[in-house]
C-alpha positions in Angstrom: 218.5 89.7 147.3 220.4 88.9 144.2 222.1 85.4 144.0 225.1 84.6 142.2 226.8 81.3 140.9 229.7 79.8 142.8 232.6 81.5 141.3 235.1 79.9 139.8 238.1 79.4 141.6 241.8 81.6 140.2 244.7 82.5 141.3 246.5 85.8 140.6 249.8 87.1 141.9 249.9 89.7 144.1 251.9 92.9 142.5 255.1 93.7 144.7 253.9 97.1 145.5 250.5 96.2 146.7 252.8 93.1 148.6 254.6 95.7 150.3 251.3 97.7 151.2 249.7 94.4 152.4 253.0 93.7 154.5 252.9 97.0 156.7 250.7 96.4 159.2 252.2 97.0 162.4 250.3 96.8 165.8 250.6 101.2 165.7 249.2 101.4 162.4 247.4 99.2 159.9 246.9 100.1 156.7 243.4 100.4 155.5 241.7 103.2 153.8 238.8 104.2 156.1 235.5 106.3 155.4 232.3 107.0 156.1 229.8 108.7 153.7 226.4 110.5 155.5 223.5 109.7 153.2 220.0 111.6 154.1 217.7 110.5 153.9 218.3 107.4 155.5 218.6 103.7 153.7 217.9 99.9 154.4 220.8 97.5 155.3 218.6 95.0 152.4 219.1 97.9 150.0 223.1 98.3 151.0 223.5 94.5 150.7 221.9 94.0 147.2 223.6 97.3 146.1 227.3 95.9 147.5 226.8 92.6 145.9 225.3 93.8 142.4 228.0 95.9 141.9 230.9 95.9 143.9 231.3 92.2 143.3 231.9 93.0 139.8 235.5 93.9 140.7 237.0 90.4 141.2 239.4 91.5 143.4 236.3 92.2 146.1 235.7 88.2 146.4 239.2 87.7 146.4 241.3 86.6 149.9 244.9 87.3 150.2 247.3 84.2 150.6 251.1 84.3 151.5 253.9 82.2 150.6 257.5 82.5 151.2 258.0 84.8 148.1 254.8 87.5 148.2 251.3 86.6 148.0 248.5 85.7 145.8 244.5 86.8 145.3 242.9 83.9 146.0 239.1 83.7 145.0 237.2 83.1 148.7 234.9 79.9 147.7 233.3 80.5 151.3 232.2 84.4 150.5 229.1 85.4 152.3 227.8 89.0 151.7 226.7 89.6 155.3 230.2 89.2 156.5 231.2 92.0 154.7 228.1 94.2 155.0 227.1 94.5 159.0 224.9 96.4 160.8 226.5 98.9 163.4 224.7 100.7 165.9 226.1 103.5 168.3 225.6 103.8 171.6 222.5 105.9 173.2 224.1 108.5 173.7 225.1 109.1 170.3 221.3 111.2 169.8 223.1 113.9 172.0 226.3 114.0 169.7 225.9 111.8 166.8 228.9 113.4 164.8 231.2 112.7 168.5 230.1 109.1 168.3 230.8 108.3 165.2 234.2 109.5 165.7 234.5 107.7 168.3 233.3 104.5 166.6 235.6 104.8 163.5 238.6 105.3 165.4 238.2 102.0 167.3 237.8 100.0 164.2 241.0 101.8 162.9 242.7 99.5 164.9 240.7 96.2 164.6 242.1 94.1 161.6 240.8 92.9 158.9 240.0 89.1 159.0 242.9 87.5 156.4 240.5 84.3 155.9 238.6 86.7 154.1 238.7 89.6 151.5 240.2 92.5 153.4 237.3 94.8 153.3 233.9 95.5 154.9 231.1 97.8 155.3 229.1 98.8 158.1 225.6 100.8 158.3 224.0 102.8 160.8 221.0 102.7 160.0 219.5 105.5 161.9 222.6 108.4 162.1 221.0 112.4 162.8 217.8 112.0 161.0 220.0 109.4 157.7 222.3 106.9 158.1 225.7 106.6 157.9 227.8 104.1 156.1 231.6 103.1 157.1 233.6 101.9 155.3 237.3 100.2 155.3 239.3 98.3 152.6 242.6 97.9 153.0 245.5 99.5 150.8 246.5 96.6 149.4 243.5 96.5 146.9 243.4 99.7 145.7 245.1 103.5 146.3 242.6 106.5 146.8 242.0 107.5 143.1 240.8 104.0 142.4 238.6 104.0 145.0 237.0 106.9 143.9 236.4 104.8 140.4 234.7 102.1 142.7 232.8 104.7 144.4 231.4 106.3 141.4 230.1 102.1 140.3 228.5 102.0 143.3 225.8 104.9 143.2 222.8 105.3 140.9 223.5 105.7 137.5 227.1 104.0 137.9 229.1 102.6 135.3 230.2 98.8 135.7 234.2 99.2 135.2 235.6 97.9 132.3 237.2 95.0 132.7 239.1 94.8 129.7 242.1 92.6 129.8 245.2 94.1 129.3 247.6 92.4 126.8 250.1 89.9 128.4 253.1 91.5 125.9 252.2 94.8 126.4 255.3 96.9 127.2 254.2 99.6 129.4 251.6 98.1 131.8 252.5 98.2 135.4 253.5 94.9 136.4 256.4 95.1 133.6 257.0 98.7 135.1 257.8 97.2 138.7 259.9 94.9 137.3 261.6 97.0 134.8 262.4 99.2 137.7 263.6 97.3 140.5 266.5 95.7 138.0 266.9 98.7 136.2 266.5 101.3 138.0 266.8 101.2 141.7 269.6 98.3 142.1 272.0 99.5 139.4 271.1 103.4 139.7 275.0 104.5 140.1 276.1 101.9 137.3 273.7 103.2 134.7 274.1 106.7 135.4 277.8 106.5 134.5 277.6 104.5 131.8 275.3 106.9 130.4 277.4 110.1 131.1 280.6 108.4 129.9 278.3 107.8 126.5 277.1 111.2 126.3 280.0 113.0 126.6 280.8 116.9 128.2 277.8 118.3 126.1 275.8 116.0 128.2 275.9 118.3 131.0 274.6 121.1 129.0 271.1 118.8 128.5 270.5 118.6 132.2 266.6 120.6 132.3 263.5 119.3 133.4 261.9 116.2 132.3 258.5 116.9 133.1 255.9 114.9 135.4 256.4 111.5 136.7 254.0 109.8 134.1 256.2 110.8 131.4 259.6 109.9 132.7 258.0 106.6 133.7 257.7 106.4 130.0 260.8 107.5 129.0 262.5 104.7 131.4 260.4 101.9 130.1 261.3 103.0 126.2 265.1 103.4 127.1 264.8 100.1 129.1 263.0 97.9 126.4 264.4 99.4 123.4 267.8 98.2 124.7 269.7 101.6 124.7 268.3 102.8 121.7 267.3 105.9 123.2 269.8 108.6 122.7 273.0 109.0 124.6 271.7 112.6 125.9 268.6 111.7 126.9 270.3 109.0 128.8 272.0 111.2 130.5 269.7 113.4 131.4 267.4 110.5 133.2 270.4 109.4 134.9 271.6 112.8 136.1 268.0 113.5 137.8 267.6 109.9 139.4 270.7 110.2 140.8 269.7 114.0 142.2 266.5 113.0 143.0 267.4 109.6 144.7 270.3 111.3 147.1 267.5 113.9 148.3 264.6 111.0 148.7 267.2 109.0 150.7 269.4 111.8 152.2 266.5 114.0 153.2 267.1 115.7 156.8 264.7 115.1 159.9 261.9 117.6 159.9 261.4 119.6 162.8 260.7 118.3 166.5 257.3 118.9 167.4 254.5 116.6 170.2 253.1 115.1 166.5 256.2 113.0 166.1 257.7 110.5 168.7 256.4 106.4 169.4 252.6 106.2 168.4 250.5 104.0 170.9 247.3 101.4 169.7 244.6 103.8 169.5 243.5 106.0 167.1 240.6 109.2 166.8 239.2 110.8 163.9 238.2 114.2 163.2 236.3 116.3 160.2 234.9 119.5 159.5 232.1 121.3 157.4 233.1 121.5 154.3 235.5 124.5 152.9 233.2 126.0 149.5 234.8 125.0 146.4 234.1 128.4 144.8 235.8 130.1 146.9 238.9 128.2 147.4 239.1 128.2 143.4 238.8 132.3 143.9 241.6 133.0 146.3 243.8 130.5 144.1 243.3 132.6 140.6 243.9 135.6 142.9 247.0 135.1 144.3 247.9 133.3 140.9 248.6 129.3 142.9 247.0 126.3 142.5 244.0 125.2 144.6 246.5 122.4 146.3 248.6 125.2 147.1 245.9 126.9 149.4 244.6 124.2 151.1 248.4 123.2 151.8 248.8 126.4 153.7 245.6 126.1 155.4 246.8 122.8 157.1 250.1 124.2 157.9 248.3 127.3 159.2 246.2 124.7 161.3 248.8 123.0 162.7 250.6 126.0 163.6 247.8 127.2 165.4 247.9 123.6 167.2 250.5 123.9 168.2 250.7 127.4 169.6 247.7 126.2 171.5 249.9 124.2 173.8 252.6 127.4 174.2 254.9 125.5 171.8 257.2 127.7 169.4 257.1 127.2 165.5 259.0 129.6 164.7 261.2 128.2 161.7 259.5 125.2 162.3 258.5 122.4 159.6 256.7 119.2 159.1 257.3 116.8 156.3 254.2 115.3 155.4 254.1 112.3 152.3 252.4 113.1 149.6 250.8 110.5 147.1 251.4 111.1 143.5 249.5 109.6 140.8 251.3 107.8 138.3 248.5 106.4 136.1 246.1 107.6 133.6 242.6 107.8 135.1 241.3 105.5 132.7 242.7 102.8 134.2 241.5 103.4 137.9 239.0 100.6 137.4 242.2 98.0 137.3 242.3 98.6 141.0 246.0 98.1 142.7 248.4 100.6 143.7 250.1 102.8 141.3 251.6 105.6 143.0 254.5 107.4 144.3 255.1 109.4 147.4 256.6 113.1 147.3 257.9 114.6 150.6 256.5 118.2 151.2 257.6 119.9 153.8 255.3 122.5 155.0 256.5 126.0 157.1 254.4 126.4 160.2 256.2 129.7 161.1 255.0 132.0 158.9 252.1 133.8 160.4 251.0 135.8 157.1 248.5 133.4 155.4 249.4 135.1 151.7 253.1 134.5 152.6 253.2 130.9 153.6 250.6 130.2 150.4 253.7 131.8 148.4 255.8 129.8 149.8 254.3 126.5 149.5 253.7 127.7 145.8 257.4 127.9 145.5 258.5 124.4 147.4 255.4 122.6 145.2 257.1 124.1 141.7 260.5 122.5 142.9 258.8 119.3 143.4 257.6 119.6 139.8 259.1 117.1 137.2 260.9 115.4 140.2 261.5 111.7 140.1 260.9 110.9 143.8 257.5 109.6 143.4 258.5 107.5 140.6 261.2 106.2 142.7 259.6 105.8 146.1 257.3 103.5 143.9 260.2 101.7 142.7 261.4 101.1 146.2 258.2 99.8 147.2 258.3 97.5 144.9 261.6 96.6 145.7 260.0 96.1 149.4 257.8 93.8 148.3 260.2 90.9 147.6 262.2 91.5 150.5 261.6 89.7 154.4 259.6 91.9 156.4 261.7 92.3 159.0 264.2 93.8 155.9 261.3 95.8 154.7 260.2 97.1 158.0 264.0 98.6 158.8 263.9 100.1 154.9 260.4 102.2 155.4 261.3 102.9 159.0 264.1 105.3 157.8 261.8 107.4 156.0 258.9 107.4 158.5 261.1 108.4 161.3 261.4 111.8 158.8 257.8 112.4 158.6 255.2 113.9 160.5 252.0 112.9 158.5 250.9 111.2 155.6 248.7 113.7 153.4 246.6 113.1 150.3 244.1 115.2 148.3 241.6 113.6 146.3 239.7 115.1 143.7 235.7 113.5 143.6 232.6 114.2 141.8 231.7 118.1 141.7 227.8 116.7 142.0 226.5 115.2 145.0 225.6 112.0 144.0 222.9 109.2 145.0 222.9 106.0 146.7 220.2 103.6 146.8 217.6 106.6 146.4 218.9 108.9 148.7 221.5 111.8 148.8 225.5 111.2 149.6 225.5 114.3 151.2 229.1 113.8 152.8 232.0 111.6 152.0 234.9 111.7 154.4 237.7 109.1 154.5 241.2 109.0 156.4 244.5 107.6 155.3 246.8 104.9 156.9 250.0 106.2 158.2 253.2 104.0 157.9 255.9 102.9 160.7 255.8 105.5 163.5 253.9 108.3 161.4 251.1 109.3 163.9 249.0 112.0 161.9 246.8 111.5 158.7 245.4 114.3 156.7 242.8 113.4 153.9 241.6 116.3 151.6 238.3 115.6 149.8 236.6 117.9 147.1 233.3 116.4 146.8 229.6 118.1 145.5 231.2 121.7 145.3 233.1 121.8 148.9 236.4 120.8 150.2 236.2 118.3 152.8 239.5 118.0 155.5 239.8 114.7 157.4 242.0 114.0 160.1 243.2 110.5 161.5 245.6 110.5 164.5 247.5 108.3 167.3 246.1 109.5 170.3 249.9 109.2 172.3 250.9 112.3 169.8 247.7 114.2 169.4 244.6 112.9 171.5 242.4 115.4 169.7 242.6 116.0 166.0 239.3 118.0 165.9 241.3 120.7 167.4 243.3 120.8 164.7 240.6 120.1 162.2 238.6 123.2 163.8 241.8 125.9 162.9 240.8 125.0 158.7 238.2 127.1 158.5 239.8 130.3 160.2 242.9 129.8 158.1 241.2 129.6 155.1 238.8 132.8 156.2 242.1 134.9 157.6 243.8 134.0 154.1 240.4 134.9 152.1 240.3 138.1 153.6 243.7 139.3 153.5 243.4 138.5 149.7 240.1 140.4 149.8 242.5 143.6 150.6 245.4 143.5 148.1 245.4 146.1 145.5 243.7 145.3 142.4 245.2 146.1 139.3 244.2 148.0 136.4 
């Protein structure tokens, strides 16, 4: 096994949004990205270790423990780090030769709910060495390292043939990187919101209101509120005006937005937790029925979970009928060349799905249609503003804050797009990768999408108070997606 000097000892401040990430962990839910990847054939726990430590480590963050103070925290490097507490053997139980795929479940969802140890860095992996004829490796980091789309960058270092990241320092004066962004934002931005936005309409005059149109995706107006901010009100008075005009819309409907509809998926969540996954949905084919009906591949896999959960629900004899569930949606707001950097650098968009619409082709329409207003919105830049604004407040303050928009939520759902060739890992084939989101405040369901060596992988993580059995839910992806595939199978082609 590969040794390495004793590291030299640093300390880094904690961004504010990764403070407020690292700050909500509450006995219901704690906030750790969670996966498992099924590699056949099977591999060594020597070969995971010296694979871990040869690359991973290469991220500094990975050997790095969280401290607190009274004003955020810092990444403190862990002079005590020991590979073998962070890379453990797991075995299931015997009866897991029966149903290995049950017990695994099982397995995962207990450690959903055992912390990470703080005296440590606040990650860990754990092999099965013998899983159905492979093994199996889990795998949980919390979120205050790193957001999904990063991971996937650490994920891609880890297997044969990666690419050590490139750690290239990023200028301490450079205007645009992320730290200045947070605290651009949180001065700028989210505490004088209503002050800017009518100095800027009083500046731009009645021919402002004429200049009101879309802006375009959040990476751009990230980059139009950093120039207007640091070139001092250089920018011009209409533009101004616009930016103002749509923070203020967007902000009211982020903060104002109504309850979504009362289903047994929302209520108090308990302290325990199951996962769920299926066989993977063919790439191919999803791609087809999206060119077909003329949507994006997010907008058919959208329906297919509201079609699930519909189905779910029906199962239990309740009505969803003009029912809907908000679920948050993460946003990216960087450029993936910079996913090495780790950290968290998204916003969250709500989406709110229709569950009573029975015709599959219709309710793909209409998610098509709430998606395009969504487009060019400034809610995910501003939910990430508010989460850094978290960050420096109490907890107790922060808590209250997040609560409000938990309590208007159903689930947390992400889609994450991975590599289109299954990859290897210590000699053998990743032939699945799964992982689950955490869920916030009283949120009780997660939904992870995964496209990954040419299928589309659905993950479910749940509280077991609101839905004791998420592979029921899982189980209705497949038929969806068929029922939708077909029915797109029989429209009319044209000439």
């Amino acid at each position: 096994m590969p040794t390495h000097p004793q590291p030299t000892f640093t300390v880094e401040r904690m961004s504010r949004v990764d403070t407020a990430w690292l700050r909500m962990d509450c006995p219901s839910n704690l906030m750790m990205i969670m996966g498992v990847w099924i590699i056949q054939p099977g591999v060594t726990y020597r070969a995971v270790c010296e694979r871990i430590e040869e690359r991973l480590l290469k991220y500094p963050r990975f050997s790095q423990r969280v401290q607190l103070d009274a004003t955020g925290a810092n990444w403190v490097t862990d002079l005590q780090f020991q590979i073998k507490r962070h890379v453990l053997l797991e075995k299931l139980p015997v009866a897991a030769k029966i149903n290995p795929q049950q017990a695994l479940q099982q397995r995962l969802g207990e450690l959903a709910m055992q912390p990470l140890d703080m005296r440590h860095p606040l990650w860990d992996f754990r092999l099965v060495e013998h899983f159905d004829g492979g093994s199996a490796l889990l795998v949980r980091i919390h979120h205050c390292i790193a957001d999904g789309l990063a991971l996937i960058s650490v994920i891609q270092t880890l297997v044969d043939g990666g690419i050590d990241p490139p750690l290239r320092p990023m200028p301490a004066d450079h205007p645009h990187g992320w730290e200045a962004a947070e605290e651009w934002m949180s001065h700028t931005v989210i505490e004088p919101l209503t002050v800017v936005a009518i100095k800027a309409l009083e500046a731009a005059g009645e021919g402002a209101v004429h200049a009101f149109e879309a802006i375009g995706d959040p990476r751009n107006v990230l980059e139009k509120w950093l120039a207007s901010g640091y070139n001092k009100g250089r920018a011009g008075s209409a533009d101004l005006a616009r930016l103002a005009y749509q923070v203020l819309r967007d902000g009211a409907a982020l903060v104002l937005m109504a309850d979504d509809s009362p289903t047994r998926l929302k209520g108090t969540p308990g302290a325990a937790k199951r996962v769920a996954w299926c066989q993977p949905l063919p790439l191919d084919e999803v791609r087809a029925v999206s060119k077909a009906l003329h949507c994006s591949i997010n907008d058919v896999l959208l329906a297919c979970v509201a079609g699930a959960v519909a189905q779910y629900l029906k199962g239990f004899g309740d009505a969803v009928m003009g029912k809907e569930i908000r679920a948050m949606v993460p946003v990216n707001l960087r450029p993936m060349s910079q996913a090495y950097k780790l950290g968290n650098q998204f916003g969250l968009a709500p989406v709110v799905l229709p569950l009573g619409i029975d015709n599959p082709i219709a309710r793909v329409y209409e998610v098509r249609r709430r998606m395009s207003e969504l487009k060019g919105s400034m809610q995910p830049l501003l939910a990430f503003g508010l989460l850094a604004v978290a960050g420096v407040l109490v907890k107790p303050v922060q808590d209250a804050m997040l609560n409000l928009f938990s309590k208007k939520t159903t689930a947390v759902m992400t889609n994450v797009p991975g590599p289109r060739e299954k990859m290897k890992f210590c000699g053998s084939t990743l032939d699945q990768a799964l992982f689950w989101v955490p869920q916030t405040g009283s949120v009780g369901l997660g939904v992870s999408i995964l496209s990954y060596g040419g299928g589309v992988q659905f993950g479910i993580i749940s509280d077991t108070t609101l839905c004791s059995d998420p592979q029921a839910i899982i189980d209705q992806f497949a038929p969806e997606f068929e029922k939708l595939s077909l029915l797109t199978l029989m429209l009319p082609w044209e000439d």
